[in-house]
N, C-alpha and C positions, 0 to 999 in steps of 0.2 A: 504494500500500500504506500502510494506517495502523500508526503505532507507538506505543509509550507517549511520552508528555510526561514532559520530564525538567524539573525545576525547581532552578534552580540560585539559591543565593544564599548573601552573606555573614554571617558567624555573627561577633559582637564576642565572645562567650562562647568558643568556639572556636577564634577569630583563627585566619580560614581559610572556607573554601567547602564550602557545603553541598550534595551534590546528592540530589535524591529524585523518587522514581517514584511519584507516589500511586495509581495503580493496583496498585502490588504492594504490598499488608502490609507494611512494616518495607525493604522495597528503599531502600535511601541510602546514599550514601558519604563521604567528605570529601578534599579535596585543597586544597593552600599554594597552587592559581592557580583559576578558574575551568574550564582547560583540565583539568587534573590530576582536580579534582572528579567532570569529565564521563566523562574516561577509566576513572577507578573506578566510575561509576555503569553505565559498560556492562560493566563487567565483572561488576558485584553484579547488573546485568539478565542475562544469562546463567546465571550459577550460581543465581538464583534460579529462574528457568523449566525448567532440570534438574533440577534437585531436586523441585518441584511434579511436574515427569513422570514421573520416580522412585519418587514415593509416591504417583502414582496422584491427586494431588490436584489440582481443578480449576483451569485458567490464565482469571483474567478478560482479555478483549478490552480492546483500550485505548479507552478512554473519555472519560476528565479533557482537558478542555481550559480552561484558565484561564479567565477571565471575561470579557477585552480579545479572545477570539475569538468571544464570542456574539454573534450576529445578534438585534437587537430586534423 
């Protein structure tokens, strides 16, 4: 089964971890560990995929795969 890529990274602006779903609009979260980051970002993945079902609006398939996974 495929899922969305979560991309996780540290924010000097932030002091603290970024994490984000470039397949969902605006899905990111942030947490004080890389672990915590994650934990919120599946939660912002949930509530945002409800919501999309909710109002009827389309859910894109996941797609994004960083660039270190392309095959040349």
């Amino acid at each position: 089964m495929s899922d969305y890529h979560i991309n996780i990274f540290y924010s000097d602006e932030d002091h603290g971890y970024i994490a984000d779903i470039p397949d969902l609009e605006a899905c990111s979260a942030f947490g004080e560990t890389p672990e915590d980051a994650l934990r919120e970002a599946l939660m912002a993945k949930k509530l945002w995929l409800e919501a999309a079902l909710a109002e009827g609006k389309p859910v894109p398939s996941p797609k994004y795969r960083p660039a270190i996974y392309e095959v040349a």
